[in-house]
Structure formats: C-alpha cells, structure tokens
mmCIF file as gemmi writes it, N, C-alpha and C atoms, coordinates in Angstrom:
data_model
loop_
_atom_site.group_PDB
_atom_site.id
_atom_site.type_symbol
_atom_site.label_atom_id
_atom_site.label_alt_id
_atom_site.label_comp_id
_atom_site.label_asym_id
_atom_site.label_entity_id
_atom_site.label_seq_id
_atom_site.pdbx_PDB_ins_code
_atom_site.Cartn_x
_atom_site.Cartn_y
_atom_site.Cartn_z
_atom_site.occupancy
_atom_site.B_iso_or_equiv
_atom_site.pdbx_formal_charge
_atom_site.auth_seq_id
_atom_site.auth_asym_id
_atom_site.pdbx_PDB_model_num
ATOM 1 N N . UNK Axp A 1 ? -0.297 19.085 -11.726 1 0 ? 1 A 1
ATOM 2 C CA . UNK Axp A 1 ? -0.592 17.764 -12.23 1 0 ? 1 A 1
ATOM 3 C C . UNK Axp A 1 ? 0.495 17.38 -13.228 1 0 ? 1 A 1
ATOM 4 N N . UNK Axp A 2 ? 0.902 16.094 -13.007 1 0 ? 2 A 1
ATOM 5 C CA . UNK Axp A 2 ? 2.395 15.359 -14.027 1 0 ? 2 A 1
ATOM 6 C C . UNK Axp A 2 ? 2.096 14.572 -14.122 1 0 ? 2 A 1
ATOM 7 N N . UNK Axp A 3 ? 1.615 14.3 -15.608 1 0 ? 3 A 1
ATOM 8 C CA . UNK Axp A 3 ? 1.423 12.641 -16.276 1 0 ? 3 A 1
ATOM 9 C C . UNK Axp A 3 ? 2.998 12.283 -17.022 1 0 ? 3 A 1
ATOM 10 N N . UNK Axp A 4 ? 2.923 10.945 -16.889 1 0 ? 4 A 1
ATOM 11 C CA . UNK Axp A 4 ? 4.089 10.212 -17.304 1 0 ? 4 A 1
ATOM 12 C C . UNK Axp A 4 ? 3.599 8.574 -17.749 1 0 ? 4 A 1
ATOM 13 N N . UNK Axp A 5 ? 4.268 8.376 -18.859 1 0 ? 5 A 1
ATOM 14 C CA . UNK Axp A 5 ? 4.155 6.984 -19.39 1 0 ? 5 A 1
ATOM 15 C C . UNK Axp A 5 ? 4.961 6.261 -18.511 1 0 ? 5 A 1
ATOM 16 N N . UNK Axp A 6 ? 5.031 5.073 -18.201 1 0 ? 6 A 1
ATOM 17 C CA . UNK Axp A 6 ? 5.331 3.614 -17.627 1 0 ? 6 A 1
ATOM 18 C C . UNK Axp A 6 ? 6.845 4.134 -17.925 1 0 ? 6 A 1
ATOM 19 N N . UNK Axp A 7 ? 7.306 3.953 -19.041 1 0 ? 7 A 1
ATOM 20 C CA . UNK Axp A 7 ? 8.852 4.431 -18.997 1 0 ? 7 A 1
ATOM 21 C C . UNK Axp A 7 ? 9.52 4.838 -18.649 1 0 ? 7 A 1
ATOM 22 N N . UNK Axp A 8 ? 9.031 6.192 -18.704 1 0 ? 8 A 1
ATOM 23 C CA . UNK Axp A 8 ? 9.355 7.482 -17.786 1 0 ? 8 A 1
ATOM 24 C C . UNK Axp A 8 ? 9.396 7.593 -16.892 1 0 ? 8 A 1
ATOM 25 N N . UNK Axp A 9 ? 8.21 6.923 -16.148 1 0 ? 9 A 1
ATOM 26 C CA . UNK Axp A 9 ? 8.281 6.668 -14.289 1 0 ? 9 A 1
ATOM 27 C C . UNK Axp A 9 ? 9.123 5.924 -14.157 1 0 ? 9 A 1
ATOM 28 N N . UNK Axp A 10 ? 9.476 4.77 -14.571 1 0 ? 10 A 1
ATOM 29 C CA . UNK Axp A 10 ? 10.293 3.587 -13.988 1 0 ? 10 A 1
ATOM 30 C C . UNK Axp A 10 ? 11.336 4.245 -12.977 1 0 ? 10 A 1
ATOM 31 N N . UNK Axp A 11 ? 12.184 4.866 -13.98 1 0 ? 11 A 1
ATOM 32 C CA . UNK Axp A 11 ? 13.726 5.294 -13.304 1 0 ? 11 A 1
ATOM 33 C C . UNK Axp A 11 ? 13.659 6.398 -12.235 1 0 ? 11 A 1
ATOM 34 N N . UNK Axp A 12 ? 12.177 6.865 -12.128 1 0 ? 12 A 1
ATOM 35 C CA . UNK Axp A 12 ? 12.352 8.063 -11.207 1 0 ? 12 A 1
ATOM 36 C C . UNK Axp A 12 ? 11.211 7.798 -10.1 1 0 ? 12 A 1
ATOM 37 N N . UNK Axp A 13 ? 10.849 6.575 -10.038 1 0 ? 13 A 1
ATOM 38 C CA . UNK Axp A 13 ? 9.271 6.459 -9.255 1 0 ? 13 A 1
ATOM 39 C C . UNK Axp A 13 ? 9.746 6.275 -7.665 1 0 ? 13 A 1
ATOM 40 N N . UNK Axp A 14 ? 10.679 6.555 -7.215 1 0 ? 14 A 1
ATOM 41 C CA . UNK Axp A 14 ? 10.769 7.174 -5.699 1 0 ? 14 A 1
ATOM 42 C C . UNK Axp A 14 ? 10.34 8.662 -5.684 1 0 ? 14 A 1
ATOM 43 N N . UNK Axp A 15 ? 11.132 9.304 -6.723 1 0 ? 15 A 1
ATOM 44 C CA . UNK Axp A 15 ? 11.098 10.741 -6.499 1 0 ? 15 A 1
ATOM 45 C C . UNK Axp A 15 ? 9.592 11.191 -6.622 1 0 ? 15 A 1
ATOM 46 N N . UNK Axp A 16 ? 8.646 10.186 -7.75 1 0 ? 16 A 1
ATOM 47 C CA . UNK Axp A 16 ? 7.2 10.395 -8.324 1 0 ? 16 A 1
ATOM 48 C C . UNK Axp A 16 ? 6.556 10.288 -6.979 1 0 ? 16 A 1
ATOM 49 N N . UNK Axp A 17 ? 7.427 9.178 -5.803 1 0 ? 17 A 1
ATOM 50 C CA . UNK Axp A 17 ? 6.044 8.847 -4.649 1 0 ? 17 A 1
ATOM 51 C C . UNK Axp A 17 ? 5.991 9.755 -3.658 1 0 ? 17 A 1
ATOM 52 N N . UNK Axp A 18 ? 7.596 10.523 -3.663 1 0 ? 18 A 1
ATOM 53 C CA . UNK Axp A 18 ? 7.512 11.781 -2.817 1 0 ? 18 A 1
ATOM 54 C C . UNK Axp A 18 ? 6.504 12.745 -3.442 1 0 ? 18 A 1
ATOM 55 N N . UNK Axp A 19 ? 6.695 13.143 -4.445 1 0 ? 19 A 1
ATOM 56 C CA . UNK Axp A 19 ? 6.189 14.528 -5.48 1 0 ? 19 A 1
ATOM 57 C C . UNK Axp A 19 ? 4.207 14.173 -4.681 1 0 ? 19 A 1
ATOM 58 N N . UNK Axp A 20 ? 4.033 12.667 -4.572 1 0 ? 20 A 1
ATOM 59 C CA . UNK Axp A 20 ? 2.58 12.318 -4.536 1 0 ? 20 A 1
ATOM 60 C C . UNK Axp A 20 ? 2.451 12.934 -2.823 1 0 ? 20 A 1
ATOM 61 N N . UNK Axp A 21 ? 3.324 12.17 -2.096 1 0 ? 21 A 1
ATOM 62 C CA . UNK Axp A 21 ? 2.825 12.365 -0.896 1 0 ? 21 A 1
ATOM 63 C C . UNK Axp A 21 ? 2.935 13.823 -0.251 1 0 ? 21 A 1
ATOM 64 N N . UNK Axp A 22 ? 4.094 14.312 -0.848 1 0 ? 22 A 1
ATOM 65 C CA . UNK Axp A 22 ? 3.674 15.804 -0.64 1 0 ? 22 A 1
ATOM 66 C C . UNK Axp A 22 ? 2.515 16.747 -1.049 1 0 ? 22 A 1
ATOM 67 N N . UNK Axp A 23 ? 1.662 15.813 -1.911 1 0 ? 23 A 1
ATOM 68 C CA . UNK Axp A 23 ? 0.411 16.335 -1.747 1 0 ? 23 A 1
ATOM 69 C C . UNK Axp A 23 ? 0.286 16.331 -3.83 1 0 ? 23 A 1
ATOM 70 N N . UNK Axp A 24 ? 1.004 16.588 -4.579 1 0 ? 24 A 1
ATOM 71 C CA . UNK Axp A 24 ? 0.816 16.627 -6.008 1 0 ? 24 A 1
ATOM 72 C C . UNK Axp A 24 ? 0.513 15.387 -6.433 1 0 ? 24 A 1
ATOM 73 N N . UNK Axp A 25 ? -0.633 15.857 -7.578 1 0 ? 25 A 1
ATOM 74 C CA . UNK Axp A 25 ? -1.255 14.462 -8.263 1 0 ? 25 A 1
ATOM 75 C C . UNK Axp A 25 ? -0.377 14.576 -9.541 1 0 ? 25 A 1
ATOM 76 N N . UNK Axp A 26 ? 0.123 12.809 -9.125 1 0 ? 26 A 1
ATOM 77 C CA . UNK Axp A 26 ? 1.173 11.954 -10.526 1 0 ? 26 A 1
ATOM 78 C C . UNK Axp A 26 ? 0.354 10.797 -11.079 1 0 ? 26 A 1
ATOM 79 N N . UNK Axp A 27 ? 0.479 11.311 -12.265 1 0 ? 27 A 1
ATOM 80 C CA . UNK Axp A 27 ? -0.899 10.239 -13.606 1 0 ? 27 A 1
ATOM 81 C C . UNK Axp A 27 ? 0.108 9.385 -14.173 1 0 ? 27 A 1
ATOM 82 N N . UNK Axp A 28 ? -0.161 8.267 -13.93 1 0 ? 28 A 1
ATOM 83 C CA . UNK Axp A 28 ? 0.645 7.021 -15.056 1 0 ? 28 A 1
ATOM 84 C C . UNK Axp A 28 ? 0.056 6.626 -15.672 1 0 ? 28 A 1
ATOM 85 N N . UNK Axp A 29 ? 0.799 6.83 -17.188 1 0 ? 29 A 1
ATOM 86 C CA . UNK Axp A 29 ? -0.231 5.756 -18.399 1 0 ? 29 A 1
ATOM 87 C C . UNK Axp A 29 ? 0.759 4.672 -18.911 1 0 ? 29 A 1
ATOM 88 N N . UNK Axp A 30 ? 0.206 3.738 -19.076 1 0 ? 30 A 1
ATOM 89 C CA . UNK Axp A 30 ? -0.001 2.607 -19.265 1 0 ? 30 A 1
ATOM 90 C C . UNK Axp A 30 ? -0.628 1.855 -20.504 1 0 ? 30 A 1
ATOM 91 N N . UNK Axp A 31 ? -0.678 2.846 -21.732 1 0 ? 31 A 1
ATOM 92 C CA . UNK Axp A 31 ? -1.463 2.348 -22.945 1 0 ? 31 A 1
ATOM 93 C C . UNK Axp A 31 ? -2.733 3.097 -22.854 1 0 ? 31 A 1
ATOM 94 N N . UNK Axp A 32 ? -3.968 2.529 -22.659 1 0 ? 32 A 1
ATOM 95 C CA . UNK Axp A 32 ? -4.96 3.097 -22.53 1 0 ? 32 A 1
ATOM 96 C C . UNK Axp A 32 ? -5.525 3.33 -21.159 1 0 ? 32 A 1
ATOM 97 N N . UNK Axp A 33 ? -4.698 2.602 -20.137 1 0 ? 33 A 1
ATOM 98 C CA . UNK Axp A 33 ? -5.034 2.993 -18.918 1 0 ? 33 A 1
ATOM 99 C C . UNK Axp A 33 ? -4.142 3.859 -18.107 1 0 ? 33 A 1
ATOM 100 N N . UNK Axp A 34 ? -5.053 4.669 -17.117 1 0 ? 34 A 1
ATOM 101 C CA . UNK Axp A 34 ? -4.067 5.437 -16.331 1 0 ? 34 A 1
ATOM 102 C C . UNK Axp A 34 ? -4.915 5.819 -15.175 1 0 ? 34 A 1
ATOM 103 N N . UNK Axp A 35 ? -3.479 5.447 -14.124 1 0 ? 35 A 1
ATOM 104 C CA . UNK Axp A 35 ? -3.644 5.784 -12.408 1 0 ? 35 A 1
ATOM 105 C C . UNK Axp A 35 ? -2.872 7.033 -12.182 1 0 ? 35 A 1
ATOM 106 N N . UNK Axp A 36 ? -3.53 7.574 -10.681 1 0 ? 36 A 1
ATOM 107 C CA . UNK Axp A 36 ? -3.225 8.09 -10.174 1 0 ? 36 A 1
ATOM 108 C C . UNK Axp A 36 ? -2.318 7.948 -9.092 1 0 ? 36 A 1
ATOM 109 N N . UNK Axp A 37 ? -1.178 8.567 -8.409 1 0 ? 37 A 1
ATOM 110 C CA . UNK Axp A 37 ? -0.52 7.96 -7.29 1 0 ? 37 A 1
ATOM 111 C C . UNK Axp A 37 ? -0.827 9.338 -6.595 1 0 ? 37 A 1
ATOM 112 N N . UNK Axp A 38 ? -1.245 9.119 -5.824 1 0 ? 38 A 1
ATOM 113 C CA . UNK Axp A 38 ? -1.661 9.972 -4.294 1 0 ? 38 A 1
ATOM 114 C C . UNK Axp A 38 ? -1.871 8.997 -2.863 1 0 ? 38 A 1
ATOM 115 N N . UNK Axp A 39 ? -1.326 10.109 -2.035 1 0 ? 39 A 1
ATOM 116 C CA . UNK Axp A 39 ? -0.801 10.002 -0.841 1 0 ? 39 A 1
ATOM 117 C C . UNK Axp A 39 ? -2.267 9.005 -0.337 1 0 ? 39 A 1
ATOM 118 N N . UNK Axp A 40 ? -1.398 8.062 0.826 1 0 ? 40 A 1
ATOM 119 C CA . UNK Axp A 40 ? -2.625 7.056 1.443 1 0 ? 40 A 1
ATOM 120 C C . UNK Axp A 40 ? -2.601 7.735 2.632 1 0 ? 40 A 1
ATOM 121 N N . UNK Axp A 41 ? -3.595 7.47 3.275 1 0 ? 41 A 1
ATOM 122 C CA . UNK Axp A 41 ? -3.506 7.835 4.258 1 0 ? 41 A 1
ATOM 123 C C . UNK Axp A 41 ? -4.101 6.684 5.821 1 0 ? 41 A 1
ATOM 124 N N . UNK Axp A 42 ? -3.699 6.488 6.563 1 0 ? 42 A 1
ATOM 125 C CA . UNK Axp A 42 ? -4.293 4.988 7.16 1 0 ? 42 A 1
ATOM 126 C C . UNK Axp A 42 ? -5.825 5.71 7.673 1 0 ? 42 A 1
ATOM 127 N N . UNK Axp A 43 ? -6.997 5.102 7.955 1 0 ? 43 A 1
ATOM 128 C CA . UNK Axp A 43 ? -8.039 5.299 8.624 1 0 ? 43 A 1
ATOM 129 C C . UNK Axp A 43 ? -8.001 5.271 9.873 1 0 ? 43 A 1
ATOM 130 N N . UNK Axp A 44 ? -7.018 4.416 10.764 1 0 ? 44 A 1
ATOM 131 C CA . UNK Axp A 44 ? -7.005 3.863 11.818 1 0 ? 44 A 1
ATOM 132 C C . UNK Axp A 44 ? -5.518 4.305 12.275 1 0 ? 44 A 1
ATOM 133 N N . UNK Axp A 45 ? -5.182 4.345 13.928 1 0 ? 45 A 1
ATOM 134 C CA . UNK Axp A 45 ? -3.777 4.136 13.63 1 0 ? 45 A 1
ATOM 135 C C . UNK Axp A 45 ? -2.937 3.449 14.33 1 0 ? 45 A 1
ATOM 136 N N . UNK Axp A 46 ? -1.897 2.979 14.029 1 0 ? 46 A 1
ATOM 137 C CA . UNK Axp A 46 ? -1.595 1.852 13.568 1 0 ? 46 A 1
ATOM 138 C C . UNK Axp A 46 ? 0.157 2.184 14.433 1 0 ? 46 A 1
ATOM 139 N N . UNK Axp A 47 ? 0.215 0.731 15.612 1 0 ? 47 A 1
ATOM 140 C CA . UNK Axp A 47 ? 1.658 0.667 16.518 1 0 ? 47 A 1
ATOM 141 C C . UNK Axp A 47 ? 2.612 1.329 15.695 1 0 ? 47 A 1
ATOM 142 N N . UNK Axp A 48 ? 3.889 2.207 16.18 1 0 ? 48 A 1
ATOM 143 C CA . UNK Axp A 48 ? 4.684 2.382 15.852 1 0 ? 48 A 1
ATOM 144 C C . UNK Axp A 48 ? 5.57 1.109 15.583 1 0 ? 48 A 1
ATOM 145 N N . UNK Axp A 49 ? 5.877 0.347 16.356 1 0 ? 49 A 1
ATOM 146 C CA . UNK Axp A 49 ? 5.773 -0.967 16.973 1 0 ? 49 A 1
ATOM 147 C C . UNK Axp A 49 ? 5.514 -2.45 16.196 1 0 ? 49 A 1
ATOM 148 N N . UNK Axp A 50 ? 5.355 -1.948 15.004 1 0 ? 50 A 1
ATOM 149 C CA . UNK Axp A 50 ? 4.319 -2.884 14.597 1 0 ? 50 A 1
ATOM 150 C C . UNK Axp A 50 ? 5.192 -4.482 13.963 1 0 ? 50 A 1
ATOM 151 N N . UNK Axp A 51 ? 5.023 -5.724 14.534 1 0 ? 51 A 1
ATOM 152 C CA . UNK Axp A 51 ? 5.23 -6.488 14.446 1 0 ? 51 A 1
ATOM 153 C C . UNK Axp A 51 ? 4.923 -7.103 12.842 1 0 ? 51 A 1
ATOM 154 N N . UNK Axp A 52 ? 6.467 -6.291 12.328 1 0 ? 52 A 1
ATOM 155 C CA . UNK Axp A 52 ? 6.569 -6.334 10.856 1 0 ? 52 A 1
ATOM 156 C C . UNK Axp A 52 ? 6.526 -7.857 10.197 1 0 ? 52 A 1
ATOM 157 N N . UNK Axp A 53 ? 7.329 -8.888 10.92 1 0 ? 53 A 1
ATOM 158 C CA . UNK Axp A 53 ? 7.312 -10.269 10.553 1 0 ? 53 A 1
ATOM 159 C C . UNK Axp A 53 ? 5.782 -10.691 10.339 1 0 ? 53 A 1
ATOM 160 N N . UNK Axp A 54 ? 5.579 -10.642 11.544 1 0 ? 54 A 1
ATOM 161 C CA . UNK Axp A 54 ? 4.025 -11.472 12.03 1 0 ? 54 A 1
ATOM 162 C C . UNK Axp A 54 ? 2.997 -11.156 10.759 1 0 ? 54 A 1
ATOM 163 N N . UNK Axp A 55 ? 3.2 -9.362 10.697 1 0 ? 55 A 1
ATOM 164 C CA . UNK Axp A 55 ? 2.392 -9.482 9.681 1 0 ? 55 A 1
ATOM 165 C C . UNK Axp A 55 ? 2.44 -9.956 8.156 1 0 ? 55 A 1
ATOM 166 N N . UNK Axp A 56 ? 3.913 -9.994 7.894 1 0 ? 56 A 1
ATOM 167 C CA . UNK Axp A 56 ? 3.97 -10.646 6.422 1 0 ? 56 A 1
ATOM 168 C C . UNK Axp A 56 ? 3.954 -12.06 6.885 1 0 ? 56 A 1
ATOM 169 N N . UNK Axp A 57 ? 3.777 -12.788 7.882 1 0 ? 57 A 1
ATOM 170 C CA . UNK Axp A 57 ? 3.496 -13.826 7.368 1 0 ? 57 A 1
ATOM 171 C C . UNK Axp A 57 ? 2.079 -14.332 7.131 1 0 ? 57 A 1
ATOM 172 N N . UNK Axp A 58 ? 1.521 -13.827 7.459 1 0 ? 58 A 1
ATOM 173 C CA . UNK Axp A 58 ? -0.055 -13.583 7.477 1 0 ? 58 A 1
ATOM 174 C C . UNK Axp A 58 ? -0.137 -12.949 5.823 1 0 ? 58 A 1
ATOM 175 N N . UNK Axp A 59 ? 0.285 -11.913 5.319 1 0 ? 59 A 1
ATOM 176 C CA . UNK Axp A 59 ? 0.136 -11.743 4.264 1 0 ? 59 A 1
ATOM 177 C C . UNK Axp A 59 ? 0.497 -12.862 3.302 1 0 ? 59 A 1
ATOM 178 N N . UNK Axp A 60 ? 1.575 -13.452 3.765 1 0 ? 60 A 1
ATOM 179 C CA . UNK Axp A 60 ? 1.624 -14.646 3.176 1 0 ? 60 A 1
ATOM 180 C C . UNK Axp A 60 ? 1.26 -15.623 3.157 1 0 ? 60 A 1
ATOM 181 N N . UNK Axp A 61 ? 0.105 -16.643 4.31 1 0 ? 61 A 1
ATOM 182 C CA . UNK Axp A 61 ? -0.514 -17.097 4.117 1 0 ? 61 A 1
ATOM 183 C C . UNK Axp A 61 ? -1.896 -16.727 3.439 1 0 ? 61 A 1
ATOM 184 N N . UNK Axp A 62 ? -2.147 -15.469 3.598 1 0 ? 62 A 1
ATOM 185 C CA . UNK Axp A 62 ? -3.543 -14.919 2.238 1 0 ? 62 A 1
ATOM 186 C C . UNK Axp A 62 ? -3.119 -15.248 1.19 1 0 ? 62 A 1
ATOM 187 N N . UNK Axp A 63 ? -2.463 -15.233 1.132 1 0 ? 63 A 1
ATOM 188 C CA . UNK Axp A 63 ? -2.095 -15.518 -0.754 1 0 ? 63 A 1
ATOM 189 C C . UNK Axp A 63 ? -2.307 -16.882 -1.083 1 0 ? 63 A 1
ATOM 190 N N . UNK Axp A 64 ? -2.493 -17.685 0.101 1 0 ? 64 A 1
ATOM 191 C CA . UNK Axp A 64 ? -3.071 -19.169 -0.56 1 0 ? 64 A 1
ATOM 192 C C . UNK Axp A 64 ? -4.068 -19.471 0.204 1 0 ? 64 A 1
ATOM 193 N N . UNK Axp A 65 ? -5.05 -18.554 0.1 1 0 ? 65 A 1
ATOM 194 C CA . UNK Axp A 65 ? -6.568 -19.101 0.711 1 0 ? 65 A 1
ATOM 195 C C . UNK Axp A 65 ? -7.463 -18.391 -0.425 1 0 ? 65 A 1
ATOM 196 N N . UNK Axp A 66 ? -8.692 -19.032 -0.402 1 0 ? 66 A 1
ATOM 197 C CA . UNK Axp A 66 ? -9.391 -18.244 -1.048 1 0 ? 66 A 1
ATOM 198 C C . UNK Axp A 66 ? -9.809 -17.283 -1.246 1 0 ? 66 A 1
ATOM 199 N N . UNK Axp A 67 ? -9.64 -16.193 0.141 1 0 ? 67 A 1
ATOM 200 C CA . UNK Axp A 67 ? -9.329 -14.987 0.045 1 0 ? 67 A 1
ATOM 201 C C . UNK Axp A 67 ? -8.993 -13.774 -0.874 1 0 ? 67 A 1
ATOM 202 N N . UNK Axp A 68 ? -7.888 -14.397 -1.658 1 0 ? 68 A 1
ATOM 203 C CA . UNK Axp A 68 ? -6.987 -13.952 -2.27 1 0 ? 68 A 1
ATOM 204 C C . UNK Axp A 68 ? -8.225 -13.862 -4.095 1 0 ? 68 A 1
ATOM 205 N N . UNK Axp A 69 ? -7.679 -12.654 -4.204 1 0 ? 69 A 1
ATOM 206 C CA . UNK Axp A 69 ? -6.939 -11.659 -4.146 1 0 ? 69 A 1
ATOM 207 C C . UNK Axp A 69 ? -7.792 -10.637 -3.437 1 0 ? 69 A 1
ATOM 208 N N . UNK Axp A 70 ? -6.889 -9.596 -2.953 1 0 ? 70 A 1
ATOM 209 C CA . UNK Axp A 70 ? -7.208 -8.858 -1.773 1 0 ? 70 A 1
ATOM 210 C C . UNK Axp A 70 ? -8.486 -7.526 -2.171 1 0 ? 70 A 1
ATOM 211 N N . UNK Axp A 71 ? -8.855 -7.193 -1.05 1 0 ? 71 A 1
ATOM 212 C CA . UNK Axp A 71 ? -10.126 -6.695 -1.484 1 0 ? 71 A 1
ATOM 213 C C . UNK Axp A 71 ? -10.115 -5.197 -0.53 1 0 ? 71 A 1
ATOM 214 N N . UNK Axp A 72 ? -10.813 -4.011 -0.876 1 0 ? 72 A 1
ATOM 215 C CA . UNK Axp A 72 ? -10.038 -2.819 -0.158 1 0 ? 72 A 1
ATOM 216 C C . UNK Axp A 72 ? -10.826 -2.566 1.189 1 0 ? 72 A 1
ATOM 217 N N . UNK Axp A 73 ? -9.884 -2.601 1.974 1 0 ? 73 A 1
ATOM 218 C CA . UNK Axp A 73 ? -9.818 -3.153 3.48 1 0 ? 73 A 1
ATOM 219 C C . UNK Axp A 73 ? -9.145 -3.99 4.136 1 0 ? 73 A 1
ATOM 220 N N . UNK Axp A 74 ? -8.75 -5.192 3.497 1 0 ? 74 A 1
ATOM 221 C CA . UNK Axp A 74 ? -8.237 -6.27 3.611 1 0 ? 74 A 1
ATOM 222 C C . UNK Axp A 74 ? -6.755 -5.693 4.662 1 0 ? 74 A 1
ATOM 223 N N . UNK Axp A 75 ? -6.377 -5.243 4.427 1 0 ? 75 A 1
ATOM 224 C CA . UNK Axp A 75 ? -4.884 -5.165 4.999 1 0 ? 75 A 1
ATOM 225 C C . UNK Axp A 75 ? -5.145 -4.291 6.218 1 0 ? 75 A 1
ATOM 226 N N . UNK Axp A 76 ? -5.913 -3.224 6.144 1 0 ? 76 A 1
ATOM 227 C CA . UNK Axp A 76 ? -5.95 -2.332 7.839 1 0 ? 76 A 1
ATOM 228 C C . UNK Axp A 76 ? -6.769 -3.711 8.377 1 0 ? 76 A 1
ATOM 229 N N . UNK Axp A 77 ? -7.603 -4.464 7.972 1 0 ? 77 A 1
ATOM 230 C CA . UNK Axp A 77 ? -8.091 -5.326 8.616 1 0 ? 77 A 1
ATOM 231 C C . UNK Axp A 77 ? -7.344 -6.64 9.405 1 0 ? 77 A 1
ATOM 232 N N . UNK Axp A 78 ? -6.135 -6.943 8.775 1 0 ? 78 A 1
ATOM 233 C CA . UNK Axp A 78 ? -4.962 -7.69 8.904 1 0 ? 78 A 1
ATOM 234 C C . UNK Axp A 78 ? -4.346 -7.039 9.776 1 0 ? 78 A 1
ATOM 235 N N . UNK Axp A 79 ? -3.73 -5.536 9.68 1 0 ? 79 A 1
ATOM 236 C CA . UNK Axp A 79 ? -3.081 -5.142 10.29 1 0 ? 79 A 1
ATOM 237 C C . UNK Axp A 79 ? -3.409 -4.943 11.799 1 0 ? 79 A 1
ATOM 238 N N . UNK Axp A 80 ? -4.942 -4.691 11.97 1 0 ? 80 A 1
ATOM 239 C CA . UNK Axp A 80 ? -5.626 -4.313 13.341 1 0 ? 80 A 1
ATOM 240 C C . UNK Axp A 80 ? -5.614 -6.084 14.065 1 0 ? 80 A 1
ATOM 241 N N . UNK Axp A 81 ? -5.321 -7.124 13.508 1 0 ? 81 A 1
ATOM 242 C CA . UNK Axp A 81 ? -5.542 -8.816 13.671 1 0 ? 81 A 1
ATOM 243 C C . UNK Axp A 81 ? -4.077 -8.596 14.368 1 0 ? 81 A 1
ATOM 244 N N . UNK Axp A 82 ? -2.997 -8.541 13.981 1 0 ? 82 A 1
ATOM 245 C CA . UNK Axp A 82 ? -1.921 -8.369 14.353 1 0 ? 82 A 1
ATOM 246 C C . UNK Axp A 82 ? -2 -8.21 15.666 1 0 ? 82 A 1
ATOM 247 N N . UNK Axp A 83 ? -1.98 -6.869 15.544 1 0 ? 83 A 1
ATOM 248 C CA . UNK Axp A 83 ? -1.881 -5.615 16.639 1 0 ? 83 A 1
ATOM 249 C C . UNK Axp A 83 ? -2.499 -6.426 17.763 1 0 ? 83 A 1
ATOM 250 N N . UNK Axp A 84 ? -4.008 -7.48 17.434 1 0 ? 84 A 1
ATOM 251 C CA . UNK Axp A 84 ? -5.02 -7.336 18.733 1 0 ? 84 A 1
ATOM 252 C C . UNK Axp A 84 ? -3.747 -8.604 19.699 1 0 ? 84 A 1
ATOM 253 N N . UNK Axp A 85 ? -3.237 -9.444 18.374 1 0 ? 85 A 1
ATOM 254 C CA . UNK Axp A 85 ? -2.842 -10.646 18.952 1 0 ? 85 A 1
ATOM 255 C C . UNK Axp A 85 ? -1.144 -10.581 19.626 1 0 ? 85 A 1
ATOM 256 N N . UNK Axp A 86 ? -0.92 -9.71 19.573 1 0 ? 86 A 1
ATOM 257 C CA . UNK Axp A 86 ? 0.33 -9.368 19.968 1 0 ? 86 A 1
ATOM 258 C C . UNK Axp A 86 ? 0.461 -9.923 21.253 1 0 ? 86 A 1
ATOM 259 N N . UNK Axp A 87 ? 1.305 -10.444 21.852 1 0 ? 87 A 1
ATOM 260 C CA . UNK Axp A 87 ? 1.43 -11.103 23.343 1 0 ? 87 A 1
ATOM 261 C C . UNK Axp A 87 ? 1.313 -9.812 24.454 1 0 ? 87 A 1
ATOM 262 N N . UNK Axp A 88 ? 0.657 -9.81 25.65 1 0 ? 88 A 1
ATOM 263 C CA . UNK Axp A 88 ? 1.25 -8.825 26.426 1 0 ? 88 A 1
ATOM 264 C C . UNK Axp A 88 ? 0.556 -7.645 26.081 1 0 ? 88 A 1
ATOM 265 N N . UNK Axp A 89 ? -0.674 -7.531 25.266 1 0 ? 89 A 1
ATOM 266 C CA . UNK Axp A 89 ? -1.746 -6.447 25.023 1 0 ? 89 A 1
ATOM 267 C C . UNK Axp A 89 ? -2.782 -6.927 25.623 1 0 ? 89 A 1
C-alpha cells in the first residue's frame, strides 16, 4: 500500500496507474479526502473494434442533457448503445 498527496502524484501518475493495475493499492490525499486508484475492470466485454468517435460523441452529447452528471453504469451502458448500433451487426 502507497499513499501520496496530490503533489506527489501529479508528476508520476502514469507510473501510479501502472503500480494500480498491476494489482497494488495507490491512496491519494487530497486534504481531508482520499481515493483509491485500483484496477477497473469492464463487467461486460467490450469490441476490440470499438467505434471510438461514435462513442465520444455521444459522450458528448450527455454532457448537455439532463442526464448529466454521470451515474455508475452510465458508460458500459453507452458503450453496449454503440456497439448495438454499429452498421452491419
């Protein structure tokens, strides 16, 4: 386990997201608050393929609906919308 203040991570927070996804828990504080960065993992899975545009623009129209701000699910849920609408599936 490696805690680090906001500072400290800044300049090294690629190396912090490897250290995470290889499996070690990295604590950021933040004043009185502090996260954890550990590895995500998808539920579902998801085109190699994946029609990277299409989906940010969709992410970008969420951002001006009422929707917004995003809620946890929101994006494998987007992402599986994509996928269904893809031409030729």
């Amino acid at each position: 386990m490696a805690t680090y203040i906001i500072s400290e991570a800044k300049p090294k927070l690629g190396a912090l997201v490897k250290q995470a996804s290889a499996g070690k828990t990295i604590y950021l504080l933040n004043g009185k608050d502090m996260v954890a960065l550990v590895p995500a993992r998808p539920t579902h899975h998801l085109e190699p393929n994946l029609d990277v545009p299409a989906v940010n623009r969709r992410l970008a129209a969420s951002e001006r609906t009422p929707s917004a701000p995003w809620k946890r699910g929101d994006a494998a849920r987007l992402a599986k919308q994509v996928l269904q609408a893809k031409p030729g599936r």
